[in-house]
LUMNUSE-157573 format. One line per 3 residues: number of its first residue (from 1); their letters; for each residue y, z, x of N, C-alpha, C. Coordinates in steps of 0.001 Angstrom, whole numbers, plus 500000, padded with zeros to 6 digits. Layout:
N
NUM> A> Y,Z,X,Y,Z,X,Y,Z,X; ... .
// end
This chain:
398
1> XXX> 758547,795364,789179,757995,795625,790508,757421,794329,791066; 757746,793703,791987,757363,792678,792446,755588,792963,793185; 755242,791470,793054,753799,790981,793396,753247,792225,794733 .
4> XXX> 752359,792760,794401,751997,793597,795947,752805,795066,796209; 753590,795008,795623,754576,796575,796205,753901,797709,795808; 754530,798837,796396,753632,800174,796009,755049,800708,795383 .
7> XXX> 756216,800275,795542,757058,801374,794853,757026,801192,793375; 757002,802694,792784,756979,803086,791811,758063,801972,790667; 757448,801880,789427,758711,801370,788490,759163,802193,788159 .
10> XXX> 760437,801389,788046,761698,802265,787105,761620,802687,785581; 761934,803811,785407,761737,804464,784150,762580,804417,783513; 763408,803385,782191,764372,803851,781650,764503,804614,780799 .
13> XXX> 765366,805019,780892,765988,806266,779972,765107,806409,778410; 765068,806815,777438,764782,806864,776038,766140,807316,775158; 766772,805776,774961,767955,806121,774441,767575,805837,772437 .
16> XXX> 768444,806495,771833,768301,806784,770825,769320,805696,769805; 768900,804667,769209,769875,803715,768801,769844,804423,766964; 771372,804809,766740,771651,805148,765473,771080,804079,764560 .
19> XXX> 770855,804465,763349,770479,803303,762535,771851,803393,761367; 772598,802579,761339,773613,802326,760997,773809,800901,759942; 773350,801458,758332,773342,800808,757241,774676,799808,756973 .
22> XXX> 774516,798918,757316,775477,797621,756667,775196,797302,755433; 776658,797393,754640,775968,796986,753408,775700,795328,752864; 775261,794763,752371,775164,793350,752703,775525,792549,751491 .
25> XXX> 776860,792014,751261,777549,791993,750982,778261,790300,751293; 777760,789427,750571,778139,788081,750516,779196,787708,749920; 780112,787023,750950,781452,786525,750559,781489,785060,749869 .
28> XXX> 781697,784680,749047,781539,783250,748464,781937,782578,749584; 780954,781290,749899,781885,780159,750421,783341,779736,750297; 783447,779468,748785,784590,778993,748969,786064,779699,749285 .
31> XXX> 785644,780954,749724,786817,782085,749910,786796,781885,751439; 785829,781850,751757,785831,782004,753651,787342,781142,754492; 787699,781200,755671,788178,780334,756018,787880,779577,757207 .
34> XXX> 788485,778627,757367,787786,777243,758104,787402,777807,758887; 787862,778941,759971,787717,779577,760827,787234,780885,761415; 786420,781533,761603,786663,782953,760963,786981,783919,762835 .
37> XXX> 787651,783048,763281,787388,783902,764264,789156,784655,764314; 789547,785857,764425,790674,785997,764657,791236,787100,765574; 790032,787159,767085,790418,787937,767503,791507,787700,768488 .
40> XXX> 791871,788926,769088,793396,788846,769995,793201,788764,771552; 791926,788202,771795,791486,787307,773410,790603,788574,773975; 789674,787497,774331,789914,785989,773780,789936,785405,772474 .
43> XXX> 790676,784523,772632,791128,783971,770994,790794,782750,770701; 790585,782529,769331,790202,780729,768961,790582,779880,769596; 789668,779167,770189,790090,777816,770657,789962,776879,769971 .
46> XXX> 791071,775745,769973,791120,774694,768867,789243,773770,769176; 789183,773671,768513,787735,772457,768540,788134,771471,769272; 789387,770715,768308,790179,769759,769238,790293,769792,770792 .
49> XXX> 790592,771151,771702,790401,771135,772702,788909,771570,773379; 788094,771963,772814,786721,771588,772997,786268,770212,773573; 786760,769568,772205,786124,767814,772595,787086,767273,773627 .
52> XXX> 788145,767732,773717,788990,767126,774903,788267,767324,776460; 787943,768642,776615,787039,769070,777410,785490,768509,777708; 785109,768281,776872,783991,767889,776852,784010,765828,777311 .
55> XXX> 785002,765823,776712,785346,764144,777200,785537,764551,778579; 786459,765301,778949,786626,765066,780504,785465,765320,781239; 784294,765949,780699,783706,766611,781539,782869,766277,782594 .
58> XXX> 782394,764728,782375,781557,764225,783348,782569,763583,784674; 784156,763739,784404,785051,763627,785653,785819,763975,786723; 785630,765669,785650,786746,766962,785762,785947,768183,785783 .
61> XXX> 784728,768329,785505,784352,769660,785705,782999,769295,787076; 782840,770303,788079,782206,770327,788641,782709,769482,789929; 784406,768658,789921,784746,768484,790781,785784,769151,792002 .
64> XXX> 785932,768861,792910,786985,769829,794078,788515,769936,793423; 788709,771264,792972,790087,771524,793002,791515,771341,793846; 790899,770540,794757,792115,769936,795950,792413,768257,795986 .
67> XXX> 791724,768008,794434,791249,766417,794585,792716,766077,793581; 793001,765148,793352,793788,764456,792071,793731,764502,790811; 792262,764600,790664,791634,764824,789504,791702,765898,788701 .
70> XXX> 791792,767430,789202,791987,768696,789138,793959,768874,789254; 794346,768623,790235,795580,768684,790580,796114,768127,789240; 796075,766833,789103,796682,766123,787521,796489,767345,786825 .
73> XXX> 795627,767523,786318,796035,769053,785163,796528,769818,785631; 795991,770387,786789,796939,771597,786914,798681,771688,787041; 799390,770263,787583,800583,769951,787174,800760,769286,786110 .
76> XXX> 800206,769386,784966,800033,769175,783793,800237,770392,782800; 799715,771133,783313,799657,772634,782637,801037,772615,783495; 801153,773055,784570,802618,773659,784918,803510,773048,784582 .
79> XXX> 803599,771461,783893,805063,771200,783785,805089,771099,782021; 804097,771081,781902,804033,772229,779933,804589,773346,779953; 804302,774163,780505,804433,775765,780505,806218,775129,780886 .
82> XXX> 806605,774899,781582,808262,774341,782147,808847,773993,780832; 808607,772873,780203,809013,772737,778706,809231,773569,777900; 807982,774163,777376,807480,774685,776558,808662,776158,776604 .
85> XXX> 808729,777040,777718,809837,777783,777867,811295,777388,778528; 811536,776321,778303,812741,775653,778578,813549,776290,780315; 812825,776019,780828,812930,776848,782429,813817,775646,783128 .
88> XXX> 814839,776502,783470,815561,775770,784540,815089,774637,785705; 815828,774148,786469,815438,773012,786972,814584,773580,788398; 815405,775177,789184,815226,776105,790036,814268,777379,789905 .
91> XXX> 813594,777180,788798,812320,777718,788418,811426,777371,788849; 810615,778115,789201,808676,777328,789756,807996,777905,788401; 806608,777439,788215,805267,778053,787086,804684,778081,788358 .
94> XXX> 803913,779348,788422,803274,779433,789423,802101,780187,788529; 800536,779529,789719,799435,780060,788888,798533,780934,790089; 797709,781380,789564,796600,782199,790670,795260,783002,789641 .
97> XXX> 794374,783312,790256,793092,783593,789872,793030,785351,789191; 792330,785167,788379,792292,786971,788465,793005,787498,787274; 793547,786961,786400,794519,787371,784965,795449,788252,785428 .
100> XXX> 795891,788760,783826,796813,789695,784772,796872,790692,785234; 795938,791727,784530,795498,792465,785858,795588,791914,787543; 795424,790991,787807,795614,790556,789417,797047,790181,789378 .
103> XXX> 797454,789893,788581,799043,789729,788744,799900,790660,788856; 799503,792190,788083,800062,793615,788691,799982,793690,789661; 798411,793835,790287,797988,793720,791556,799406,793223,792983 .
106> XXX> 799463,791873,792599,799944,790836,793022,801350,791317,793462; 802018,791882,792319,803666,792479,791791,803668,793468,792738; 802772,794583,792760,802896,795690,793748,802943,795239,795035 .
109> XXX> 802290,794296,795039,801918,793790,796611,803241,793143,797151; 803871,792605,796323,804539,790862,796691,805875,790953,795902; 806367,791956,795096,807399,791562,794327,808252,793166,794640 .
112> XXX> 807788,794156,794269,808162,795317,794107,808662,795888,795669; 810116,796063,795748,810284,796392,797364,810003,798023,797692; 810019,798908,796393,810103,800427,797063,809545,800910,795493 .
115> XXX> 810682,800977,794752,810389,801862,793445,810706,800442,791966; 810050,801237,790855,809463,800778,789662,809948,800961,788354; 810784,800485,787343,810958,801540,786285,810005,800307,785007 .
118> XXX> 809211,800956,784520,808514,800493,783741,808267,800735,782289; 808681,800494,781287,808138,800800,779887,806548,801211,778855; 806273,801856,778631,804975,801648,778309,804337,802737,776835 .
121> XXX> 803990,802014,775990,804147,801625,774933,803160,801923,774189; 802059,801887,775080,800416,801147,774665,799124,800897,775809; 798342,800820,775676,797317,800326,776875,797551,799877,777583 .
124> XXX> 798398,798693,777403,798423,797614,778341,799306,797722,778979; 800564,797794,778313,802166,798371,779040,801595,798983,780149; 800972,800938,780149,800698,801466,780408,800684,801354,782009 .
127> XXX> 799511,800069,782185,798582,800032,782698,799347,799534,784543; 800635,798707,784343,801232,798394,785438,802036,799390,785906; 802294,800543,785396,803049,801516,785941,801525,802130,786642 .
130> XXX> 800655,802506,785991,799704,802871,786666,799377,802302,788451; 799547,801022,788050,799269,800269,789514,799990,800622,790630; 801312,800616,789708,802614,800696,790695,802465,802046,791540 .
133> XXX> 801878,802980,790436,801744,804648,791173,800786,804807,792120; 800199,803810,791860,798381,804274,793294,799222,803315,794597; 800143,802562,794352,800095,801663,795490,800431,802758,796493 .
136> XXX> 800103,802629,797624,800367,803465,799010,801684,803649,799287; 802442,802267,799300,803540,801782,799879,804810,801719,799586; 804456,802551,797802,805737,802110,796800,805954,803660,796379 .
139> XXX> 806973,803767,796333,807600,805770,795106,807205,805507,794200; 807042,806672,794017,806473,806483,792424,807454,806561,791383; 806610,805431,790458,807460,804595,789753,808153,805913,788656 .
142> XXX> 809297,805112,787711,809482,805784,786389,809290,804832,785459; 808279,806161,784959,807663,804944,783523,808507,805850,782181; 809027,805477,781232,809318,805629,780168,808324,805451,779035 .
145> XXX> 808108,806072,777922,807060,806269,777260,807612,806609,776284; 806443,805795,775012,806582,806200,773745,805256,806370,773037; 804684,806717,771796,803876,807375,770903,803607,805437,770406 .
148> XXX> 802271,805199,770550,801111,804270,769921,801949,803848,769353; 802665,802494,768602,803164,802209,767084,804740,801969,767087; 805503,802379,768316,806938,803066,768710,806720,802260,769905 .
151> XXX> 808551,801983,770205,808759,801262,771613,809689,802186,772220; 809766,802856,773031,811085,803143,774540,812105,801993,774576; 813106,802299,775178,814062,801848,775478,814154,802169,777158 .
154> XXX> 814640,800935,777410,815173,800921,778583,816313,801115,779434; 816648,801856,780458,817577,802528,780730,817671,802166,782500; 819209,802258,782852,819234,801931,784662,819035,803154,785085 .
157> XXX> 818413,802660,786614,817731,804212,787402,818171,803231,788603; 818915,804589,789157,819216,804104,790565,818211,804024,791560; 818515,803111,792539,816569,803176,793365,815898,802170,792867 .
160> XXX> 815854,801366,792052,814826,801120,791403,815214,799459,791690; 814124,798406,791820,814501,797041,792166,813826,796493,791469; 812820,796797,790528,811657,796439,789538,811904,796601,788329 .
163> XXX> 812525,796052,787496,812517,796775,785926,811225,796019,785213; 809934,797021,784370,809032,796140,784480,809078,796247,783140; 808740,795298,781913,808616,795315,780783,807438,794846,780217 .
166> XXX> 807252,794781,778294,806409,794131,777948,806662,793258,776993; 806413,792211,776996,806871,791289,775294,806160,792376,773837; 804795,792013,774394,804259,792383,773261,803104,793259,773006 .
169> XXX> 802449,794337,773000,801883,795715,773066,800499,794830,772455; 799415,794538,773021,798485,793583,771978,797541,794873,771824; 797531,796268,772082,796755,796911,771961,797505,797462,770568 .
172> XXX> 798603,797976,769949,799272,798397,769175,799859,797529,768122; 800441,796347,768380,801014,795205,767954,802252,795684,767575; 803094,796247,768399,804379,796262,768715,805617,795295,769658 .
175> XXX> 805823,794531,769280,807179,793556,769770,808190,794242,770207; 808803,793996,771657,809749,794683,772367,810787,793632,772488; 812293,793838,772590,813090,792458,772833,812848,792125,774433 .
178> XXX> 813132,791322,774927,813230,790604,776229,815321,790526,776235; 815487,791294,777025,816662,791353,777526,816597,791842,778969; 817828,791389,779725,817942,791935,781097,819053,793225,780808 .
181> XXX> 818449,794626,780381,819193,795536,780549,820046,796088,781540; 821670,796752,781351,822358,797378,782750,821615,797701,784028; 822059,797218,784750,820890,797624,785760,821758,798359,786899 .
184> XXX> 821071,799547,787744,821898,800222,788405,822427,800187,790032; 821232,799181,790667,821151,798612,791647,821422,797098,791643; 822156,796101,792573,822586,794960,792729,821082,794483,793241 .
187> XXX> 820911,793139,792216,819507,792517,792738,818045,792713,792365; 818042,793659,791344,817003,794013,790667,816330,793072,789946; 815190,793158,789765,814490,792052,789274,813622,792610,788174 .
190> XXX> 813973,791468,786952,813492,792314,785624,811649,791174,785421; 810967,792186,784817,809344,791067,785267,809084,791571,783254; 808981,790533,783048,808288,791086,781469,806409,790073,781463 .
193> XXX> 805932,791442,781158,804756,791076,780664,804152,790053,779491; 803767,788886,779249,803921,788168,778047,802218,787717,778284; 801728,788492,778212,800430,787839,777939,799474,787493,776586 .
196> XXX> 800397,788448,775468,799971,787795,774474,800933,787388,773526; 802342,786688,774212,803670,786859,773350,803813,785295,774050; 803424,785022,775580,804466,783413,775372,803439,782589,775019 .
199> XXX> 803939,781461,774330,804033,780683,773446,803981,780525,772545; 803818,782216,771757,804135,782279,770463,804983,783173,769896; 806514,783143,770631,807425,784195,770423,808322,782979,770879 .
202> XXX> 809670,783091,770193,810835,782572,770380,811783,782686,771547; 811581,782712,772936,812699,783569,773811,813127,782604,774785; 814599,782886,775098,815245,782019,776471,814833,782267,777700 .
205> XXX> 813683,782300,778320,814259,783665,779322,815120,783558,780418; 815048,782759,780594,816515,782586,781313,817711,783009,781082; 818307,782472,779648,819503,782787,778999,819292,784516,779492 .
208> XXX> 818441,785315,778887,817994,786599,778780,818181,787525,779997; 818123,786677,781241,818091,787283,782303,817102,787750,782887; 815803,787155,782548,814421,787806,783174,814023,786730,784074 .
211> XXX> 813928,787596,785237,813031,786980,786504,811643,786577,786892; 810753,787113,785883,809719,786716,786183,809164,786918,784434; 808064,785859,784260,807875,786010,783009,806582,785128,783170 .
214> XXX> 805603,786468,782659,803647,786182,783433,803024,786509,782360; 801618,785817,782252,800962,785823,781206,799249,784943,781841; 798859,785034,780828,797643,785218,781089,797015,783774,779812 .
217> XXX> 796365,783192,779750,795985,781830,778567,794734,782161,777859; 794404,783453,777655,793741,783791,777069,793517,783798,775427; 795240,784409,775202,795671,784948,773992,796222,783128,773188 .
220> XXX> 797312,783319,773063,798527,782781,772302,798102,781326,773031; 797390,780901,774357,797197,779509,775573,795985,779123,774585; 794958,779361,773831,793676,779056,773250,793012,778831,774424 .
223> XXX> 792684,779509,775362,792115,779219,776688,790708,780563,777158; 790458,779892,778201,789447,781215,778448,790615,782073,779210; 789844,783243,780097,790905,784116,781247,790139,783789,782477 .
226> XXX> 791108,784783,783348,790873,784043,784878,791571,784201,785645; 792990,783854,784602,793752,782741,785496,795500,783792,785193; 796426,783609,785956,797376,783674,784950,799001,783018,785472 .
229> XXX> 799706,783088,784819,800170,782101,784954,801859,783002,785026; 802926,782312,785701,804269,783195,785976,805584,782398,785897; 806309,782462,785001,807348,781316,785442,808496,782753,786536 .
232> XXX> 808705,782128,787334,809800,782978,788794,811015,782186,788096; 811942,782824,788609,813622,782664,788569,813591,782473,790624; 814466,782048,790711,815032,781687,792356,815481,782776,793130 .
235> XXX> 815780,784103,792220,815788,785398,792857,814264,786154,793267; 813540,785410,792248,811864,786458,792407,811212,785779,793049; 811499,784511,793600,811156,783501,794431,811462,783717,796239 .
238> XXX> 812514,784370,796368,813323,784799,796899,812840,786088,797402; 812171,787244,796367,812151,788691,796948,810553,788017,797021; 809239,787064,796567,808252,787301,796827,808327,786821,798872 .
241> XXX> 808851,785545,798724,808770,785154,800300,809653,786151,801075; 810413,787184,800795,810724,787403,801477,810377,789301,801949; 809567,789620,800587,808656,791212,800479,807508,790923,801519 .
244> XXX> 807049,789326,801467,805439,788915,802057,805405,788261,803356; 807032,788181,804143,806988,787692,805640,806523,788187,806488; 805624,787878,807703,805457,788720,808387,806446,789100,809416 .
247> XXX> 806349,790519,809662,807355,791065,810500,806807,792102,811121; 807021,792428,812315,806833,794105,812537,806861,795070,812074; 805672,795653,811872,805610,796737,810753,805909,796441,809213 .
250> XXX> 805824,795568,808897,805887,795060,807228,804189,795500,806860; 804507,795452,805556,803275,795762,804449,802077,794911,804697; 800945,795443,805025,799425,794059,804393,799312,793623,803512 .
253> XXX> 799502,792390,803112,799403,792139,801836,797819,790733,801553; 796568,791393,801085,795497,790589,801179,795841,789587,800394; 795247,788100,801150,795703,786722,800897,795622,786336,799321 .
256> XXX> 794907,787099,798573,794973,787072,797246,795793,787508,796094; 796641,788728,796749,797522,788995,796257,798903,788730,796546; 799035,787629,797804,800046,787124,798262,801003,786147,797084 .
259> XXX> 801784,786363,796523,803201,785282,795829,803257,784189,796756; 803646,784822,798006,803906,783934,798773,803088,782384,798842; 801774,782556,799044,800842,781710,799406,800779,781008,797579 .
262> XXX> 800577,782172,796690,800587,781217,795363,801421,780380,794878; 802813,780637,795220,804040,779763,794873,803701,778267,795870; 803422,778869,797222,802987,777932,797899,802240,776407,797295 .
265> XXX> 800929,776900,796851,800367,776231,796297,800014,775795,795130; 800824,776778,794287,801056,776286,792776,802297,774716,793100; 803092,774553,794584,804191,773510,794269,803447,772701,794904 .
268> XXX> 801863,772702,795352,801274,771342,795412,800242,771564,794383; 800167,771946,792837,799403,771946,791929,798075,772497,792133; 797659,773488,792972,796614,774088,793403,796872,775449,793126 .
271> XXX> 795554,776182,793678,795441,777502,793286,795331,778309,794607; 795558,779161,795323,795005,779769,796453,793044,779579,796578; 793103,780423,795236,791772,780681,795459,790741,779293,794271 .
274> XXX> 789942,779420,793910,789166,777749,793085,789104,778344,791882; 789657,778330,791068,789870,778008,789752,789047,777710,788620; 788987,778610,787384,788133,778238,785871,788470,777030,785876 .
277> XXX> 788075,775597,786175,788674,774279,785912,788323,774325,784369; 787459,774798,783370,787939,774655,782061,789053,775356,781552; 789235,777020,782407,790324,777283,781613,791664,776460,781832 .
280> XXX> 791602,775799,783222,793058,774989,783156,793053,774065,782228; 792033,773069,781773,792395,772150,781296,792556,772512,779815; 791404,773561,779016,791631,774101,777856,793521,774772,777751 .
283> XXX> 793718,775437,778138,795108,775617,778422,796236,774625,778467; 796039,773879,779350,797083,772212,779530,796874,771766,777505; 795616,771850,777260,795770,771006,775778,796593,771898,774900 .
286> XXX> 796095,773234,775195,796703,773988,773842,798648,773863,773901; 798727,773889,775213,800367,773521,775320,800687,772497,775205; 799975,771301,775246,800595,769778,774788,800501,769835,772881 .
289> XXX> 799232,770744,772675,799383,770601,771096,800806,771267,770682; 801323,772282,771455,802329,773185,770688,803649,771926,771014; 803838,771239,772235,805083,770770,772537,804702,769390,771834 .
292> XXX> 803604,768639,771306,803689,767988,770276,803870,767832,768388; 803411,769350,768410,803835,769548,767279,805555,770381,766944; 806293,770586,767851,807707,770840,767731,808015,772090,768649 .
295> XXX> 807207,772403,769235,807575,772932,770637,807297,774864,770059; 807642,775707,771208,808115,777077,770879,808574,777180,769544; 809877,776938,769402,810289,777303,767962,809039,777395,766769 .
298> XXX> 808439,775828,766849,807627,775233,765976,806141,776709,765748; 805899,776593,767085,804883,777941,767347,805331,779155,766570; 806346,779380,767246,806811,780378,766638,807080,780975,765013 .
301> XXX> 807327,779972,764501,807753,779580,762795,806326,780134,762473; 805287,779213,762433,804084,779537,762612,803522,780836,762536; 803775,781235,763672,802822,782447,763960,803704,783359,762878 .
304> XXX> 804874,783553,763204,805637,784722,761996,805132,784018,760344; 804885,782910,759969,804230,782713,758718,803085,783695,758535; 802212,783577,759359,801121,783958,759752,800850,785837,759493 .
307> XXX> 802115,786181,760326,801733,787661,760670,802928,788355,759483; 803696,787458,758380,804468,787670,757728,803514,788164,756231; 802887,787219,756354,801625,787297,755253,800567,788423,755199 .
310> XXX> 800078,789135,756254,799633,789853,756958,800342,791085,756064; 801874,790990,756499,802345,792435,756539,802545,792321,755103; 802854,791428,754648,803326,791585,753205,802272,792320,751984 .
313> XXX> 801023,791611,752502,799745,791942,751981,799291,793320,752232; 799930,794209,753485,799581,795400,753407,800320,796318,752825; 801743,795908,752968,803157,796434,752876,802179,796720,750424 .
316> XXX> 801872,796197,749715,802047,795773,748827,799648,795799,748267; 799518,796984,748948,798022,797011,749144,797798,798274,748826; 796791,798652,748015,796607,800079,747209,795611,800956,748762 .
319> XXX> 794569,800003,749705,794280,800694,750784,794683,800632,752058; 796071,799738,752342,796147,799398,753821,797532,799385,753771; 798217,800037,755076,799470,799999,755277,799846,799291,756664 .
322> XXX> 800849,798561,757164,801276,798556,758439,801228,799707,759438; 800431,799589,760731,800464,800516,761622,801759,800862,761889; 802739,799757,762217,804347,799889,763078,804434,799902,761921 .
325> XXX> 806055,801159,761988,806655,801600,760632,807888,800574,760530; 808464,800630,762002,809778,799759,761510,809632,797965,761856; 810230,797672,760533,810204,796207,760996,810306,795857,761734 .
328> XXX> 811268,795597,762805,812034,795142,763582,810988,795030,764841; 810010,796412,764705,809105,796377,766139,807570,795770,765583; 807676,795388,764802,806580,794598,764143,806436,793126,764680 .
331> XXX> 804831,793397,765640,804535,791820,766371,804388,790569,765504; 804854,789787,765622,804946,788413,765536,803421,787864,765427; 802541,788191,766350,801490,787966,767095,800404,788588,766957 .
334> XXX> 800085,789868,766372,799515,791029,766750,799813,791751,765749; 798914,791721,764413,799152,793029,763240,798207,793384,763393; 798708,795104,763280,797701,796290,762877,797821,796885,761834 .
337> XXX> 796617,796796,761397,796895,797575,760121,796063,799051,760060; 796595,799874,759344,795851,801182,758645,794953,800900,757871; 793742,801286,757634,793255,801222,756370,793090,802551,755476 .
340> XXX> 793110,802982,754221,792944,804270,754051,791033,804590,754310; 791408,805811,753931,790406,806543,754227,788682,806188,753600; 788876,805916,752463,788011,805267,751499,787127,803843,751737 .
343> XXX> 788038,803210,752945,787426,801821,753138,787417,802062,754830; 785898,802830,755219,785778,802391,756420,786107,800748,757394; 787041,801382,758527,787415,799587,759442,785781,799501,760092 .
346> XXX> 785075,800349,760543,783826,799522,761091,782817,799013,760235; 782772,799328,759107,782195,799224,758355,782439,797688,757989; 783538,797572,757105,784282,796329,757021,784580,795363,757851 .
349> XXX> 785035,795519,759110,784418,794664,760430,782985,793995,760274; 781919,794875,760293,780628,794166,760000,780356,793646,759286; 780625,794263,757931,780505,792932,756946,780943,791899,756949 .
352> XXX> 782290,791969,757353,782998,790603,757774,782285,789783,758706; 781629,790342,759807,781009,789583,760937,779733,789212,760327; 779502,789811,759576,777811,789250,758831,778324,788301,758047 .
355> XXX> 779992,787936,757488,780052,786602,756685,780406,785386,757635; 780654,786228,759410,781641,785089,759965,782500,785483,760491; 783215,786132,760110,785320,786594,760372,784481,788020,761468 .
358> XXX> 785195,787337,762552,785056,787988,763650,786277,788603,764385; 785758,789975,765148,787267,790579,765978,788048,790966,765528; 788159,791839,764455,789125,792265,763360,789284,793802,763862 .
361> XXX> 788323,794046,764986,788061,795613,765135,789557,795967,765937; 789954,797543,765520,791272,797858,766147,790707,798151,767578; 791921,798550,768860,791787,798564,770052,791214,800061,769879 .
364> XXX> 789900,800226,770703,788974,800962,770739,789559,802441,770838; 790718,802676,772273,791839,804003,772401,792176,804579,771646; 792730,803423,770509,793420,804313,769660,793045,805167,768442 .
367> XXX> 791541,805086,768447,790872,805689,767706,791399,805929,766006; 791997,804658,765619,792156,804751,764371,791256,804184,763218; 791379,804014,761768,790791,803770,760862,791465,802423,760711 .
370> XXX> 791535,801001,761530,792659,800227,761835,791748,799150,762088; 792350,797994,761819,791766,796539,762055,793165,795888,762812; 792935,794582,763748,794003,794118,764677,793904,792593,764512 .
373> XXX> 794740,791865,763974,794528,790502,763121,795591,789795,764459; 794642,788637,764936,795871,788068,766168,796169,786648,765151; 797607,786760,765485,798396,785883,764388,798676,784208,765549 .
376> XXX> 798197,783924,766438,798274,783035,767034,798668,781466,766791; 799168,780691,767529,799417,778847,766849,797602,778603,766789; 797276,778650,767048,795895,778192,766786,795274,778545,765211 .
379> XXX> 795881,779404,764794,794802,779928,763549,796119,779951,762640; 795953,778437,761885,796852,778136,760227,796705,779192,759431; 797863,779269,758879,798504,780792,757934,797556,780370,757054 .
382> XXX> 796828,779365,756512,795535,779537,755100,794682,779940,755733; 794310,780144,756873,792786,780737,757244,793530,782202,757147; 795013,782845,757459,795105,784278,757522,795122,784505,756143 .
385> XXX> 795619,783680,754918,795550,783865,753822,794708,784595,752952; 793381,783368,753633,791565,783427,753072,791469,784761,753770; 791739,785325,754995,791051,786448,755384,791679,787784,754957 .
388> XXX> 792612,787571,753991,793398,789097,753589,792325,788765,752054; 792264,787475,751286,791630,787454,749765,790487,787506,750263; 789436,787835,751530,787773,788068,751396,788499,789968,751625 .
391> XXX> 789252,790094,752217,789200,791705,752458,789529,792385,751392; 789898,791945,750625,790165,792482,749125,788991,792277,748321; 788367,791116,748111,786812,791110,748054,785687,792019,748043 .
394> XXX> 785992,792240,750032,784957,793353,750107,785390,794569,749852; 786519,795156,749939,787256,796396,749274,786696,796625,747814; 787032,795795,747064,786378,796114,746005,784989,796414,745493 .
397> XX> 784155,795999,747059,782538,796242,746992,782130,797042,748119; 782599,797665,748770,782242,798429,749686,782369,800134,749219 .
// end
């Protein structure tokens, strides 16, 4: 209540906090690993790009995003991201504010001419067919659906100019292929979701036939969010300027969710709107580390070491099984595991977080007995090593 007032204070509530026994439970040093953080985004950021950041910082942070100074990274980051997915010469990287959630946003607004056919898998999948259905302006979409753990298949629907996909399910840790399936209409434009799959998944997309391919530098980028990021094909380049012209009686489309204006100014290295200037530059490093140490592939090798070890260790574990049954849909990026019944996951989460090893907790929805290990280029297969030999550790003491 401020100095002098007569209105009454506020009464809060009398909430009741469980008392909830951790057992306490010390992991030897020398078992820990270098790292203990392994959640699925935000996700570890290298240190290395810390101090990179921190060097720039008395030049680059706190200055105008329309300056040289800012611009240099940000076409720095975009002509990484160009490499890094081996994108044609007629490709743009285009960036804008808002993750990807604003990039659905964005898609409904700016990409999608009428109707939607969308896959969805999981939370996140889910979540752009959702968008697509509230928009005012668009039919409602067809979403295809499968059971937590399980992927859909994709199929042509006449009507439809959107085929929307996902790389990788980070709520489930299910891997979908990236292909441009039969399509039933001339001109359709296939958009795959990769926000926690590019740069650490193997794919052409070009060769593949996908038009738009968006993500977010949260996950797999070692970056903060914010921001997200899209490589276009010359057809999705094509339907954004030309869904977002003005014309008589055409759609509103608010300046934030405009393609138009972002392609715009992603090809003079800017943003529409002003920009995490750390997450760009944290981002620009984590992609010069991957295209200096041997590019995608190299990432890629990597991360499947990583999430290979993972499965093997559960596949071959008296309390924990793989969530996804069949190989084949088993993330790269993103393991879930079961635990049995006997070894509470929140339980074990905390202890872990009382040694360090953080973010292990499964995605909250799915209400399982499940931990979610992000297999990322940032976090070396001996730190996933160390964190399967402390969980066996505490298994045996819990």
């Amino acid at each position: 209540m401020a100095p002098g007032s007569d209105a009454p204070a506020v009464q809060m509530p009398d909430v009741q906090i469980p008392d909830v026994q951790i057992p306490a439970v010390q992991i030897p040093a020398e078992m820990l690993p270098s790292d203990g953080r392994f959640g699925s985004g935000p996700s570890r950021v290298r240190p290395e790009a810390v101090d990179a950041l921190s060097s720039a910082a008395g030049t680059y942070l706190g200055t105008s995003h329309r300056r040289p100074g800012v611009k240099s990274v940000v076409g720095r980051l975009r002509s990484g991201v160009r490499e890094l997915l081996s994108l044609p010469d007629d490709w743009e990287v285009v960036l804008g504010n808002g993750g990807t959630s604003a990039f659905w946003d964005a898609a409904a607004a700016s990409l999608i001419e009428s109707r939607s056919f969308h896959l969805a898998f999981g939370e996140f999948s889910a979540r752009f067919g959702t968008v697509a259905a509230e928009a005012p302006h668009l039919q409602a979409p067809v979403v295809e659906s499968a059971e937590p753990g399980t992927r859909p298949e994709a199929r042509a629907v006449a009507g439809v100019d959107s085929y929307c996909f996902t790389h990788n399910e980070t709520s489930t840790g299910v891997v979908a292929p990236v292909a441009r399936p039969d399509l039933a209409d001339e001109g359709a434009l296939v958009l795959v979701d990769a926000t926690s799959a590019a740069g650490g998944i193997d794919v052409d997309i070009a060769a593949e036939g996908v038009d738009v391919y968006y993500f977010a530098p949260q996950k797999v980028l070692a970056s903060d969010g914010g921001l997200w990021l899209a490589a276009m094909s010359p057809a999705a380049l094509e339907r954004a300027n030309r869904v977002t012209a003005d014309r008589p009686g055409g759609r509103w489309i608010p300046s934030f969710l405009n393609l138009a204006k972002a392609i715009d100014e992603s090809a003079k290295n800017q943003t529409v709107n002003t920009p995490a200037l750390a997450t760009v530059l944290l981002a620009a490093e984590q992609v010069d580390w991957v295209l200096g140490s041997g590019g995608l592939a190299w990432a890629a090798k990597r991360c499947a070491e990583s999430s290979g070890h993972l499965y093997r260790w559960a596949d071959s574990s008296e309390y924990a099984q793989p969530f996804v049954t069949k190989t084949d849909e088993r993330s790269p990026v993103t393991v879930t595991i079961d635990l049995a019944e006997r070894l509470d996951a929140d339980v074990l989460c905390s202890v872990l977080r009382a040694n360090g090893i953080v973010d292990l907790e499964g995605y909250r929805k799915l209400g399982r007995n499940q931990i979610r290990v992000a297999t990322f280029p940032a976090t070396p297969p001996s730190d996933v090593e160390a964190l399967t030999a402390c969980i066996d550790y505490l298994a045996e003491r819990l």
